[in-house]
N, C-alpha and C positions, 0 to 999 in steps of 0.2 A: 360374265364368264368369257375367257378366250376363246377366239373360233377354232384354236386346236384344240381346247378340254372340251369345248361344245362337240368336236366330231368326235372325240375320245369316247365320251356318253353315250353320244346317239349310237356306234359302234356297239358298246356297252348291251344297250338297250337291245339294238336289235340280237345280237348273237347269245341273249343270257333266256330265254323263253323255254328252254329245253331241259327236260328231266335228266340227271346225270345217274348211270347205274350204279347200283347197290357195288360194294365191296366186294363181295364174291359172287357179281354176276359173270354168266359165260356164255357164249357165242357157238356156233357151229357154222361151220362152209357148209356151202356158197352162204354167202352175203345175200346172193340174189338168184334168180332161177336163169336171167340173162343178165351180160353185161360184160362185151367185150373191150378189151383196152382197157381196163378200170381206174381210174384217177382217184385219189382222194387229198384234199389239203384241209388244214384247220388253221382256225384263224380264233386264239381263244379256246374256250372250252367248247367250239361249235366244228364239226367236219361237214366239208360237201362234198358228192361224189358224185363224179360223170363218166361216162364212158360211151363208146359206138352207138349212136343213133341210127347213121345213116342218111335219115333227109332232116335232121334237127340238131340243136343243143338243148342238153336237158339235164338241171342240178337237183338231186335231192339233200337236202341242209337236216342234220341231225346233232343233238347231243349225246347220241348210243349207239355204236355201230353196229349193236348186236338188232337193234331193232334198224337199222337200214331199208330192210324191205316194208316197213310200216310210216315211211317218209313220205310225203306227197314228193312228186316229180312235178318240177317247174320247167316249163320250156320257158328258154330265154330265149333262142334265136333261133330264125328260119329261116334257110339260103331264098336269094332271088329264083325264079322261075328260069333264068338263062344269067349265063356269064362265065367267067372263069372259078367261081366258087360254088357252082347253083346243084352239083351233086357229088355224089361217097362222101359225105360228112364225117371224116373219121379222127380217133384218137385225139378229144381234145385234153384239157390241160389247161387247170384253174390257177392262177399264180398271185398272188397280192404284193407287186411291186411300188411300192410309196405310197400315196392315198391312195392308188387306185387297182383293181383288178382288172387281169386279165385274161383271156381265154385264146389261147395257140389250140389250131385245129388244122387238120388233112384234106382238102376238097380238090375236084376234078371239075374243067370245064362240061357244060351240060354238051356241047357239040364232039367235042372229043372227049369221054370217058375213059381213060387210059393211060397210062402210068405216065407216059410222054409229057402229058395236062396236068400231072400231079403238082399241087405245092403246098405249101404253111401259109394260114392267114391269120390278123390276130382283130383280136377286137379289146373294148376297151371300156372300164363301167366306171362311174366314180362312187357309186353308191356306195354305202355301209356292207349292204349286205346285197351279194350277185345276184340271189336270185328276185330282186326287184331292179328297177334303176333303169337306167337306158343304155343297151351298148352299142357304142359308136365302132363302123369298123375302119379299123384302120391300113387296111388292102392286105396284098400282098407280101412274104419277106421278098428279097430278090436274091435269092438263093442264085449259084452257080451253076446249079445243075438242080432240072426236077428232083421233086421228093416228099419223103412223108415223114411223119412222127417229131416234132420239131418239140424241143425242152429247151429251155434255159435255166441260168443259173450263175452266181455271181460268186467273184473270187478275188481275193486279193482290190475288195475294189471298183472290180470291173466287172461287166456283165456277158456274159458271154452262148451263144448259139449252137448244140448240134441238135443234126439231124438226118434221114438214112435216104442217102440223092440216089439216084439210081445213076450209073456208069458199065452202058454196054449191059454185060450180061448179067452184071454184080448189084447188089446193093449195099453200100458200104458205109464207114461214120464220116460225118467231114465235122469240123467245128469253126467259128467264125466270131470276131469281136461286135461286141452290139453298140452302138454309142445311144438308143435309148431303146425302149423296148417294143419297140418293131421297126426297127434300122438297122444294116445289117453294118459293120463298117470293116474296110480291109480283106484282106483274101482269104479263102475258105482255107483251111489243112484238113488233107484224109489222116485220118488217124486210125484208123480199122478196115481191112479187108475180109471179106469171107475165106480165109485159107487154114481153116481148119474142117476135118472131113466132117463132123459134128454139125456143121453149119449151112452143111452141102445138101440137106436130105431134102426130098419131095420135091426133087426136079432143077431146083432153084439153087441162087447160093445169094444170101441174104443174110445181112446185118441189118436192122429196126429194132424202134422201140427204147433208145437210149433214156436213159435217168440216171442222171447225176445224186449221188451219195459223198456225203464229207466222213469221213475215218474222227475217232476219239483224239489220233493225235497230228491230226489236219492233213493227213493224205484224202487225195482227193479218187472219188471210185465214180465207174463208171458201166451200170449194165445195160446189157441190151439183148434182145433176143434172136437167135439164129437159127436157118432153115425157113422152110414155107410153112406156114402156117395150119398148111393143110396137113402138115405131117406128124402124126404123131409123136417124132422126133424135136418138134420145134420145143426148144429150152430158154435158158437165160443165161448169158456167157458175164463174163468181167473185164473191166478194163482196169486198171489201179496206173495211180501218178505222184509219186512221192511230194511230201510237203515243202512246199516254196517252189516248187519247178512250173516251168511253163506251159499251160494245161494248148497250147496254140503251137509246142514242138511234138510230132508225131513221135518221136526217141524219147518226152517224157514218160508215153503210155507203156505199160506192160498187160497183156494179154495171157489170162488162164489158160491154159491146155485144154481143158477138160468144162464144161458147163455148171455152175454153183446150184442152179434146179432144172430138174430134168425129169422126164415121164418117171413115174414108179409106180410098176401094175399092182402090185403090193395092195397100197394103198389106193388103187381105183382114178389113178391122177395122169391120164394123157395130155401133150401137147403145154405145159405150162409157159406161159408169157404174158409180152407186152406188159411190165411190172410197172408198178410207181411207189414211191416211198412216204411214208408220215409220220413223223413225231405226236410223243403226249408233249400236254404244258409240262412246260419244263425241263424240255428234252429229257425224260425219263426214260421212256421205252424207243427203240425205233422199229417201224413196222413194215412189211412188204406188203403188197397187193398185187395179186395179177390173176388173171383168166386161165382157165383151163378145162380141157374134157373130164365128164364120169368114166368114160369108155370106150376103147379105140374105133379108127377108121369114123370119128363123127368132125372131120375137117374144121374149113374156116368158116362158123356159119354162128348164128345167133345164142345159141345152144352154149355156147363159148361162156361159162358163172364165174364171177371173181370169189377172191377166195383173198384172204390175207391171215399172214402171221407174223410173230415176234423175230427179229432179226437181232443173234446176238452178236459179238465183237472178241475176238480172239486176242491174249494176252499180247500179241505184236500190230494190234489195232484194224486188224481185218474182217470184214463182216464173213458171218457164221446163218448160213440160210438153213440147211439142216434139210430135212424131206420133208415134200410137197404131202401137206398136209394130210390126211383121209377124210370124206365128205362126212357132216355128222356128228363125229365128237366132239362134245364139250371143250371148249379152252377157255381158260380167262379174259376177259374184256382188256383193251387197253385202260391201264391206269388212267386215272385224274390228276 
């Protein structure tokens, strides 16, 4: 056997152990009672999901999202005791680029705690499956400017970096070429500022939490969350960049007016963000995830439950988020 069918197998093996739901099983929000930043990717018929630790990284690997909270939690890593990484462990981000996985995370020096010491570090597994294997880290990015919430994402090709640097009073998008994946290469472009009033609430005027989404007919999307976190105001804005253009020219980006999700007391849904996006096999469905309050004035604090839903596509190729969910009811599972 070849050593590429032999890792194809061992792959196989590991991510096939898991019960897949019934046809008309369904789910209810939260996913979880905590879990701020929420990440999910799938690899196979298997999803993992991470989200704000704090002083750890921690995956839970599941074949049912609806049973999520019935997943053992793996800590896979744990900052040093001191350095530029050693605390606020935030927002990380599972990725499977070429053999191998990796995990982009937010940490602060243990001496300076403070947005000043903020940056993106990544690390590095070769395993089959992330939550065994050993990960190597591979430092710092060397961003431009401090910051947090770091995604990638590959286009035309090429692989490419945002993330939300702080500048003066602002925190804004920048985006940057990667020549592999955790090197940054070439000059950062801002591509988004806070200057909508939406963006501005709870003190602060803040762009985070970017993820990247491809459109049905390859426009390229991009959301991210605005406002302070602490505000019940904080939502999830859009960026869009029509197909073929260059995602590294700030005049490709176009920016909403208006937020795609946002609080609805309706539905018991304060503060919605920090999103990330998953497909089913076979890109059937695509799906959102992000955190949010039961009920206002409960800030940025652990209390923070992910939630996801179906994300649909408007006849002009635009994603359709719809209202933030209400905690509780029934929805269908993602497909198989």
């Amino acid at each position: 056997m070849s050593a590429h069918r032999s890792k194809a197998v061992a792959l196989l093996i590991v991510l096939a152990p898991f019960a897949t739901p019934a046809a008309d099983a369904t789910f209810t929000n939260p996913l979880l009672p905590s879990g701020p930043d929420p990440w999910i990717a799938r690899q196979g018929d298997t999803y993992f999901f991470m989200s704000t630790r704090g002083d750890r990284l921690a995956i839970r690997k599941t074949g049912d999202l609806s049973k999520l909270a019935d997943a053992r939690e793996v800590t896979v890593w744990t900052p040093p005791a001191t350095g530029p990484n050693a605390k606020s462990i935030w927002a990380p981000e599972l990725h499977r680029i070429g053999a191998s996985w990796f995990i982009y995370y937010t940490a602060s020096d243990d001496a300076h705690n403070d947005d000043a010491h903020r940056g993106i570090f990544v690390l590095e597994n070769t395993h089959a499956d992330p939550t065994q294997g050993r990960w190597t880290d591979r430092g710092r990015l060397r961003t431009a400017h401090p910051g947090i919430d770091g995604t990638t994402f590959e286009q035309g090709g090429k692989r490419y970096f945002v993330y939300s640097p702080y500048l003066g009073p602002d925190s804004v998008l920048s985006i940057v070429r990667m020549s592999d994946p955790w090197t940054l290469a070439g000059e950062e472009t801002i591509i988004a500022r806070p200057d909508r009033t939406w963006e501005r609430q709870g003190g602060r005027q803040i762009l985070e939490g970017p993820q990247f989404l491809r459109g049905p007919r390859g426009d390229l999307f991009l959301t991210y969350s605005g406002s302070a976190c602490w505000s019940d105001d904080y939502a999830i804005g859009l960026l869009s960049a029509p197909a073929g253009s260059d995602p590294l020219r700030a005049a490709s980006w176009t920016k909403a007016d208006a937020p795609v999700l946002a609080k609805d007391p309706e539905n018991g849904v304060y503060a919605p963000g920090h999103n990330g996006f998953f497909d089913t096999p076979g890109g059937r469905e695509t799906w959102i995830v992000y955190h949010a309050n039961p009920a206002p004035d409960m800030k940025c604090s652990a209390r923070r439950a992910p939630r996801m839903q179906r994300v649909g596509w408007s006849a002009s190729g635009r994603p359709v988020f719809g209202r933030p969910e209400p905690a509780g009811t029934p929805r269908p599972v993602p497909v198989r």
